[in-house]
N, CA, C and O atoms as a MOPAC input file, in Angstrom:
PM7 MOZYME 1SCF
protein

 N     87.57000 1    97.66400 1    90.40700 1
 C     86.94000 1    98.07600 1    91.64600 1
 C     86.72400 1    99.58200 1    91.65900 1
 O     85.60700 1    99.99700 1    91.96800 1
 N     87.73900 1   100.47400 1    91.33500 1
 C     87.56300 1   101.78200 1    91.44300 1
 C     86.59700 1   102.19200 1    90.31900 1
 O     85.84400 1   103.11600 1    90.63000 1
 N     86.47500 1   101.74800 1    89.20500 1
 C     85.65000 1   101.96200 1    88.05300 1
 C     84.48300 1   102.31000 1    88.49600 1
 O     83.78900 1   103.23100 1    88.06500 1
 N     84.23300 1   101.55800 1    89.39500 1
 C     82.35600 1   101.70500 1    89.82200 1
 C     81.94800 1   102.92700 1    90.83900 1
 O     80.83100 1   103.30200 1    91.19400 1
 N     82.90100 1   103.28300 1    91.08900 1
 C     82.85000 1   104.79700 1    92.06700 1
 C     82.06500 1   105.94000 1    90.80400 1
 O     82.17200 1   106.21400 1    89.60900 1
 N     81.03900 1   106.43700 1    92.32900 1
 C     80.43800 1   107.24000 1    91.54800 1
 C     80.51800 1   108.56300 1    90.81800 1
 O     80.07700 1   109.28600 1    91.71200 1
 N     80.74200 1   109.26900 1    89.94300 1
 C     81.36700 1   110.36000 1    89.76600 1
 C     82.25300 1   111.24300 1    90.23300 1
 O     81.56600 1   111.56200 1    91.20300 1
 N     83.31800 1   111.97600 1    90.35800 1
 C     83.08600 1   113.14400 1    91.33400 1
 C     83.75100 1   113.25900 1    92.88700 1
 O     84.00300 1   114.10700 1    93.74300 1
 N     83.89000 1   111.35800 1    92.56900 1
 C     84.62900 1   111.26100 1    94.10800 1
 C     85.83300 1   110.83700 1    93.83300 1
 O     86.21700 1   110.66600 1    92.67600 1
 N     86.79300 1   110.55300 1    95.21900 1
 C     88.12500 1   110.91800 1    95.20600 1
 C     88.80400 1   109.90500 1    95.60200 1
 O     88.72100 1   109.87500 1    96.83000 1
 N     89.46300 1   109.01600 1    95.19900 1
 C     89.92700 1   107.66600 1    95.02900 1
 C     91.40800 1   107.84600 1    96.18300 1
 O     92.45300 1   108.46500 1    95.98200 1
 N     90.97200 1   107.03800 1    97.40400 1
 C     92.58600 1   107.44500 1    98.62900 1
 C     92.58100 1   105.92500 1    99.14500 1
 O     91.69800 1   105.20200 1    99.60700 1
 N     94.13400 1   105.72700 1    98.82900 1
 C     94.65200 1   104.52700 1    98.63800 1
 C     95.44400 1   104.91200 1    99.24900 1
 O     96.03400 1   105.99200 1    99.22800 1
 N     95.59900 1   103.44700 1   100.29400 1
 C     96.98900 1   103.96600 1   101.65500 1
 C     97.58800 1   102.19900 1   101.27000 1
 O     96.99800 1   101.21300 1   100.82900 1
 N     98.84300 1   102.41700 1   101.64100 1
 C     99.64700 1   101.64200 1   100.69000 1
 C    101.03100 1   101.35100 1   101.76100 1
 O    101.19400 1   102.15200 1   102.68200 1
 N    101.76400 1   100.47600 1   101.64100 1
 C    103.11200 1   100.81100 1   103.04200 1
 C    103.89200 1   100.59600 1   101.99900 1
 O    103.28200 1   100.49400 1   100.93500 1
 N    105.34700 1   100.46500 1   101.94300 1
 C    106.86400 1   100.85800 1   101.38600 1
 C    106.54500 1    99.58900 1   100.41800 1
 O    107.12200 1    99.76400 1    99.34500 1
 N    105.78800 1    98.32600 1   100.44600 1
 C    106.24400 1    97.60300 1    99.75400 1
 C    105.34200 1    97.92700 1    98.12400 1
 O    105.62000 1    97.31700 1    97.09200 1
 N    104.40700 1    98.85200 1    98.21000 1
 C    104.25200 1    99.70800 1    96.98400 1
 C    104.93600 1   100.55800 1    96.46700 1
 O    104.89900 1   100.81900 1    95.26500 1
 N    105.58700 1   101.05900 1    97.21700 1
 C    106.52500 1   101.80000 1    96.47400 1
 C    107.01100 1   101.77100 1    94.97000 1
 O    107.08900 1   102.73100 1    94.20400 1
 N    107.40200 1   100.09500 1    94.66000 1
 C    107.85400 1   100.08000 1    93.56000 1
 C    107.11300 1    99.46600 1    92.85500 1
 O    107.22400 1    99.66400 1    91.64500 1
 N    106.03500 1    98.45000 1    93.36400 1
 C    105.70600 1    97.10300 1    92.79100 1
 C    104.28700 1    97.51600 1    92.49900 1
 O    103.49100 1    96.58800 1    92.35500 1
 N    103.91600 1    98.51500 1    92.40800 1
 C    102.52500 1    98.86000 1    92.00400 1
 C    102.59600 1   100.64300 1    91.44700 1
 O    103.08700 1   101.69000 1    91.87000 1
 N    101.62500 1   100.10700 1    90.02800 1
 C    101.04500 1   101.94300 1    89.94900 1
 C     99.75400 1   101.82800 1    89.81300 1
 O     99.29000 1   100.79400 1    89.33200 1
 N     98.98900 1   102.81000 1    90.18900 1
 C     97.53900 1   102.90400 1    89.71600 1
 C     97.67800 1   104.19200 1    89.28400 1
 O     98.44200 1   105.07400 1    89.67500 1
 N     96.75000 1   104.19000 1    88.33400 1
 C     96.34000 1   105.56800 1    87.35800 1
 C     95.54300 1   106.53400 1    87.95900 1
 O     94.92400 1   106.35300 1    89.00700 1
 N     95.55100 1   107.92100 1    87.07600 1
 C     94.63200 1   108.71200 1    87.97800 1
 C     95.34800 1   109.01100 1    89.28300 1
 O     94.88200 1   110.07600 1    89.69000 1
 N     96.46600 1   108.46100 1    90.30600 1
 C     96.81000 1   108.85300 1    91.44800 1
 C     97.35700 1   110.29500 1    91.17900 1
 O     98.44900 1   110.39400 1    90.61900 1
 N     96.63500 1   111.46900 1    91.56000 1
 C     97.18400 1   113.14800 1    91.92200 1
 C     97.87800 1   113.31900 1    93.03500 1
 O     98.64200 1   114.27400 1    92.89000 1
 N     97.97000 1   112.79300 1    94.16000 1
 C     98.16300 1   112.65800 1    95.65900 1
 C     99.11200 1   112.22400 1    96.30400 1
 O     98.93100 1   111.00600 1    96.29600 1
 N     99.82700 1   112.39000 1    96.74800 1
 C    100.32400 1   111.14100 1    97.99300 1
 C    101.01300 1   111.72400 1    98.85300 1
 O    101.86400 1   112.58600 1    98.63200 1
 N    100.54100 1   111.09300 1   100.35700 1
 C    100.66200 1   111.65200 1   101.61600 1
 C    102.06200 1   110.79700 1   101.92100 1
 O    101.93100 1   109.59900 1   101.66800 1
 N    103.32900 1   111.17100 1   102.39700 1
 C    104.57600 1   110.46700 1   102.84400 1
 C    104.68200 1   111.02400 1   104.23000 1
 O    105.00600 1   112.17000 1   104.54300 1
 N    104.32500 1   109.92600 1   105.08300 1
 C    104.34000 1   110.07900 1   106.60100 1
 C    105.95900 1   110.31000 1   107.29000 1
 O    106.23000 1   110.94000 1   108.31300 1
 N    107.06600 1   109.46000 1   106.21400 1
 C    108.34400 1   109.50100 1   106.49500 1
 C    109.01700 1   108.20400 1   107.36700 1
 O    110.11700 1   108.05000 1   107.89900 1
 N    107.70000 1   107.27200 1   107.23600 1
 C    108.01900 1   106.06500 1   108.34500 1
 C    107.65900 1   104.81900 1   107.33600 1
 O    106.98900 1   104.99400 1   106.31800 1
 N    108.23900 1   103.39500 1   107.77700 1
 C    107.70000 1   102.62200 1   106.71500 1
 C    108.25800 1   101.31100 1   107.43800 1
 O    109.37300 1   101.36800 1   107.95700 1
 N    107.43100 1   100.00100 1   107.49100 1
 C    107.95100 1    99.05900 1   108.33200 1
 C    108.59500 1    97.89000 1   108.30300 1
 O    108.17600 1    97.10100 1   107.45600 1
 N    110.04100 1    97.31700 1   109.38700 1
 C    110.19800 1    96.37400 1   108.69300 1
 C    110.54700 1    95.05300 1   109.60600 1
 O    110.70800 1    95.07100 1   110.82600 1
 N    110.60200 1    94.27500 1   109.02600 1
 C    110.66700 1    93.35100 1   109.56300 1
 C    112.17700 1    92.72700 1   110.99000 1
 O    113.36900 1    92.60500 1   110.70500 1
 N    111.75000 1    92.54800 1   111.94700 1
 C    113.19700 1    92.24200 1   112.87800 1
 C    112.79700 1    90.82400 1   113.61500 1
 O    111.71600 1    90.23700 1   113.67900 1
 N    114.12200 1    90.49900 1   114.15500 1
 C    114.01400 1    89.31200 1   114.52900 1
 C    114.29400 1    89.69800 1   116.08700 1
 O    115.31100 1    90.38400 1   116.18600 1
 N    113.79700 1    89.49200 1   117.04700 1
 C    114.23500 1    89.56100 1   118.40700 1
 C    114.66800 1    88.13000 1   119.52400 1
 O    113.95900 1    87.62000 1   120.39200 1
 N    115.84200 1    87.82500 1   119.17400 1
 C    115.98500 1    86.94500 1   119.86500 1
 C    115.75600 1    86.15200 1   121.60700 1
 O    115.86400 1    85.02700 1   122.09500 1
 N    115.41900 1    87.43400 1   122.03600 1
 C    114.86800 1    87.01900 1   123.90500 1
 C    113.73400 1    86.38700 1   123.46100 1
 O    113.59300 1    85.17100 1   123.59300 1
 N    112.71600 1    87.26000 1   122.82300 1
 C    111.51500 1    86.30600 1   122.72700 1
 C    110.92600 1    84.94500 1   121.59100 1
 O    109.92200 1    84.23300 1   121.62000 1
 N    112.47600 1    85.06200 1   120.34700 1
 C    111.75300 1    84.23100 1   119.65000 1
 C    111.28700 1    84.85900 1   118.63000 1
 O    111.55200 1    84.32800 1   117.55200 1
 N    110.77500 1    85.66400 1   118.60300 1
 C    109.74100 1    86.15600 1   117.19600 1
 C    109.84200 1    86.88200 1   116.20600 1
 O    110.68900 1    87.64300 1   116.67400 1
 N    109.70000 1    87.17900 1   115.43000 1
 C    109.75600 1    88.49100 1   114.46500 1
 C    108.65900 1    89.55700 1   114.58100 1
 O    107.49900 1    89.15600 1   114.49500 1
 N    108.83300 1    90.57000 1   114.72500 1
 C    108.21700 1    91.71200 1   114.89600 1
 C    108.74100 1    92.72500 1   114.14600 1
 O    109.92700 1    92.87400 1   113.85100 1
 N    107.34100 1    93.76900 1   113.69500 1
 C    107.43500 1    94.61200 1   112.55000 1
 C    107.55900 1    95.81200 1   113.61000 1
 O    106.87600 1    96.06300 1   114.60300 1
 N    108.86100 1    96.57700 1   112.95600 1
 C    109.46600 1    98.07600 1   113.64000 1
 C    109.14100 1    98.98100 1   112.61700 1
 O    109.30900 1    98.67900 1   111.43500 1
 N    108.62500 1   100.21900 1   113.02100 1
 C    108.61800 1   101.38100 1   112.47400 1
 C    110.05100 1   102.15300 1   112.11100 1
 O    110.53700 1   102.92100 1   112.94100 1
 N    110.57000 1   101.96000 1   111.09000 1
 C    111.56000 1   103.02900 1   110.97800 1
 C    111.14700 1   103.80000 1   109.80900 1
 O    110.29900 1   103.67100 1   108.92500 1
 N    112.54800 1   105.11900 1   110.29100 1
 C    112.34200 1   106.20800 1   109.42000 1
 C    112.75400 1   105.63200 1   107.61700 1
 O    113.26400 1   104.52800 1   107.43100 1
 N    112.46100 1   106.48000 1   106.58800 1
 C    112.78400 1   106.27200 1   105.88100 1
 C    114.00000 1   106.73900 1   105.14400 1
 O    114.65300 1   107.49700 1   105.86100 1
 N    114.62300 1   106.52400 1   103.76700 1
 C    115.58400 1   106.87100 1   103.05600 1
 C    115.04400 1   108.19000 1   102.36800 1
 O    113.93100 1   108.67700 1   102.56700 1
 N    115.86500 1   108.60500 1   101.66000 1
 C    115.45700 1   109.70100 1   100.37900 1
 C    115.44300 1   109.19100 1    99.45600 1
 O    115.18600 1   109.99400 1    98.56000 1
 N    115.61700 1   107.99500 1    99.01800 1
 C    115.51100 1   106.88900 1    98.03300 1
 C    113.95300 1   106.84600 1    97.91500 1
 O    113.15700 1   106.95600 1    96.98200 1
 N    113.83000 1   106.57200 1    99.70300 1
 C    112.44900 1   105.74900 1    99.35800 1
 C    111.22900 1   107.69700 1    99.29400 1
 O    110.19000 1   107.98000 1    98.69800 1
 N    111.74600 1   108.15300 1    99.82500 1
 C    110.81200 1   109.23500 1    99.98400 1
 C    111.02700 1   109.83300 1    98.12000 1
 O    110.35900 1   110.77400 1    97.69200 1
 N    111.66800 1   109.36000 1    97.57200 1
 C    112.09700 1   110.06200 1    95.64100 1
 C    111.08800 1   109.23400 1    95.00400 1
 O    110.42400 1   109.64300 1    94.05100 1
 N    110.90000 1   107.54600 1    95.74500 1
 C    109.92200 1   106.84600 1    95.24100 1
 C    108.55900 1   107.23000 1    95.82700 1
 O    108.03600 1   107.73500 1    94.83300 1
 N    107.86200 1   107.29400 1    96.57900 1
 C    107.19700 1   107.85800 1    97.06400 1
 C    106.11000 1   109.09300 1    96.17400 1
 O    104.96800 1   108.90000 1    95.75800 1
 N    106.89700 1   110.28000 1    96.09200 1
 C    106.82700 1   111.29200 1    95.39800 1
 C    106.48800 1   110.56900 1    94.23200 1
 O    105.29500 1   110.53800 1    93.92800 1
 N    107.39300 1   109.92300 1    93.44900 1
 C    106.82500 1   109.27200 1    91.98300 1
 C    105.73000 1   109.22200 1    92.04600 1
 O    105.12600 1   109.81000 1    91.15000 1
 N    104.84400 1   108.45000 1    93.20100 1
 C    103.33200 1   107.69000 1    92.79400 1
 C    102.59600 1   108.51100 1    92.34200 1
 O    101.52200 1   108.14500 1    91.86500 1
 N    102.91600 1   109.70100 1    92.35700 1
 C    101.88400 1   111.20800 1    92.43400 1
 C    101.76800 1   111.53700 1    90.93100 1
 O    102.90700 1   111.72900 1    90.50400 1
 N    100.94700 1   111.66200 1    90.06800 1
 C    101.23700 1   112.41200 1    88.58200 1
 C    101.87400 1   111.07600 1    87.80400 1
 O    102.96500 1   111.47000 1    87.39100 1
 N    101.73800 1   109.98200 1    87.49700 1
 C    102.03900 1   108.96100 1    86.50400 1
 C    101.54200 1   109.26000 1    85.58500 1
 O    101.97200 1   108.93900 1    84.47800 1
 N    100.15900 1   110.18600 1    85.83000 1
 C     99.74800 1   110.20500 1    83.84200 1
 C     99.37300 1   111.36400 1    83.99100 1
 O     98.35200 1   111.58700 1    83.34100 1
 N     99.77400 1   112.28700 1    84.61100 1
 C     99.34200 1   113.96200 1    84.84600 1
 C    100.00600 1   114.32700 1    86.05000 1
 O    100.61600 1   113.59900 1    86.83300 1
 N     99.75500 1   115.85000 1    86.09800 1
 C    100.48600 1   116.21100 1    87.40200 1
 C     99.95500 1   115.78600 1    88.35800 1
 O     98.78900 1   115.39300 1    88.39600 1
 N    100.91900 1   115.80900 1    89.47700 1
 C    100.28600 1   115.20200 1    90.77200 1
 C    101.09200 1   115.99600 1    92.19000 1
 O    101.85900 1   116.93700 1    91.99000 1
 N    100.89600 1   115.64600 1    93.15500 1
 C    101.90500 1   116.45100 1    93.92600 1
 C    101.81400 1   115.20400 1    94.99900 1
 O    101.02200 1   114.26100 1    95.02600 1
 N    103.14700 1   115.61100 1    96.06200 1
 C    103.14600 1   114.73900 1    97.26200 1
 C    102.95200 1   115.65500 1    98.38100 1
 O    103.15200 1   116.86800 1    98.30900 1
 N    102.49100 1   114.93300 1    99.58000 1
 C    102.00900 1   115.99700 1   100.89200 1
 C    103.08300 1   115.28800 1   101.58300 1
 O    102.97700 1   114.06300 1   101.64100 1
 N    104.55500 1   116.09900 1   102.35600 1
 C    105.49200 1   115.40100 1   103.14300 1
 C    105.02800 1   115.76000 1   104.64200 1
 O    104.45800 1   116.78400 1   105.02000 1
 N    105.36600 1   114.81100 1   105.27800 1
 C    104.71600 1   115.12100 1   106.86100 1
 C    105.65800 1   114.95300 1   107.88700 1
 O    105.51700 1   114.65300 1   109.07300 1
 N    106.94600 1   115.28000 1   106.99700 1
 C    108.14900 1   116.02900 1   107.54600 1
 C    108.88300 1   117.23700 1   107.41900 1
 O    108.70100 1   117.93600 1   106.42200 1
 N    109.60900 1   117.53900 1   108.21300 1
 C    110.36900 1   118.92600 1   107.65600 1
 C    111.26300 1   118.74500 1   106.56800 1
 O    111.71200 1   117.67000 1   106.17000 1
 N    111.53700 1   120.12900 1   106.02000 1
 C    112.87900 1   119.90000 1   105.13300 1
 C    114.33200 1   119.79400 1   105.51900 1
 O    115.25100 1   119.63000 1   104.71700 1
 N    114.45200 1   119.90600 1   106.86400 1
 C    115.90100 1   119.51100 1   107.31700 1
 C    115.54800 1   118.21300 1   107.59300 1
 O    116.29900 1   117.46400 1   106.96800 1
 N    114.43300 1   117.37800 1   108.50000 1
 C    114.55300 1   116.08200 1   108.51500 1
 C    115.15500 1   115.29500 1   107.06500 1
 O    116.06300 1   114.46900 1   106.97500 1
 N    114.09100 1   116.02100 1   105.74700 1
 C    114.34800 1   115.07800 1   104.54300 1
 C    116.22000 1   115.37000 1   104.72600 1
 O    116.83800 1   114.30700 1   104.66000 1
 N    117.01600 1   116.47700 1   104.91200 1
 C    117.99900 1   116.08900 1   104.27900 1
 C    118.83500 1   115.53700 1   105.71200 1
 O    120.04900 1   115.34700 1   105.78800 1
 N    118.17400 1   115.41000 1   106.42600 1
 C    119.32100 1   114.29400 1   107.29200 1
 C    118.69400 1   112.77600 1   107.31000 1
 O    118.75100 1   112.07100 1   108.31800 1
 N    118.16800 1   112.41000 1   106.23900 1
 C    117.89300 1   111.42400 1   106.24300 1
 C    119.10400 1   110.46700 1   105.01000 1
 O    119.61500 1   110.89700 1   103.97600 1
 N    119.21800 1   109.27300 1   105.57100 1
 C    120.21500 1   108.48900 1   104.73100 1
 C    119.65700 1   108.11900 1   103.32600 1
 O    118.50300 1   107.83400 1   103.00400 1
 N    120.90200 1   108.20800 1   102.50100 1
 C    120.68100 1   108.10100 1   100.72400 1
 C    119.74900 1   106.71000 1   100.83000 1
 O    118.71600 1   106.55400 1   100.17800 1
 N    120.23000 1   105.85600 1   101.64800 1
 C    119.44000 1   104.46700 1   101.45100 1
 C    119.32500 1   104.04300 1   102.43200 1
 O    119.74700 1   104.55900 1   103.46700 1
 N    118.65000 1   102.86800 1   102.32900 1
 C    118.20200 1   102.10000 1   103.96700 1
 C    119.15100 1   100.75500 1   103.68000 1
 O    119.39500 1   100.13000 1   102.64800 1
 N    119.62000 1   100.58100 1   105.22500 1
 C    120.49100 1    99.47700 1   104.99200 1
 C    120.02100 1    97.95000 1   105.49300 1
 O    119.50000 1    97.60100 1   106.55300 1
 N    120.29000 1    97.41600 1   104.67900 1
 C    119.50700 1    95.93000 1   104.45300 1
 C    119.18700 1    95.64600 1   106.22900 1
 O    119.86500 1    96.23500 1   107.07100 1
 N    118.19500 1    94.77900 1   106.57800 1
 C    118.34300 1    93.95100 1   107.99300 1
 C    118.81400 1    92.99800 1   107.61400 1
 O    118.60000 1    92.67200 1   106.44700 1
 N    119.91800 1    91.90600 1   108.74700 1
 C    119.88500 1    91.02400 1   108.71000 1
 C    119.12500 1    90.06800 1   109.42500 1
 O    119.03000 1    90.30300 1   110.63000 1
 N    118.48800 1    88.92700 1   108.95200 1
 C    117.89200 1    88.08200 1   110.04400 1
 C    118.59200 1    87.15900 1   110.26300 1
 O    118.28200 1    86.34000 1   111.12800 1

């Protein structure tokens, strides 16, 4: 799909946490880390499962950063501060449903 892009232009792929690990594409220079990533909860008053915004790990923000430069340099754009990154937890802790 990207092959057929015409010269010159700039390939922006928005992606949520479950790329993180399970996908690379080539050529990625870029990547924007908002610091949020969503997951799944169960709410029992109503019955349903509904997707919550939470913050992320430094795990996941170390993965993140990776996507950038796989086959050259690349950089990441964080769209947090640097005291947020370090009060953020080493990992995210499982949900239970």
């Amino acid at each position: 799909m990207f092959n057929r892009l015409p010269t010159g232009t700039r390939k922006i792929i928005l992606a949520t946490n479950i790329a993180e690990t399970s996908i690379t594409i080539s050529n990625i220079k870029y990547v924007v880390d908002t610091g949020f990533y969503k997951t799944k909860s169960y709410v029992p008053k109503s019955g349903i499962d509904v997707l919550e915004v939470s913050r992320i790990s430094k795990n996941n923000a170390v993965q993140r950063a990776g996507r950038a430069g796989r086959d050259s340099k690349g950089k990441c754009f964080r769209l947090y501060t640097e005291k947020c990154f370090d009060e953020m937890k080493k990992e995210n802790v499982p949900v239970k449903l």
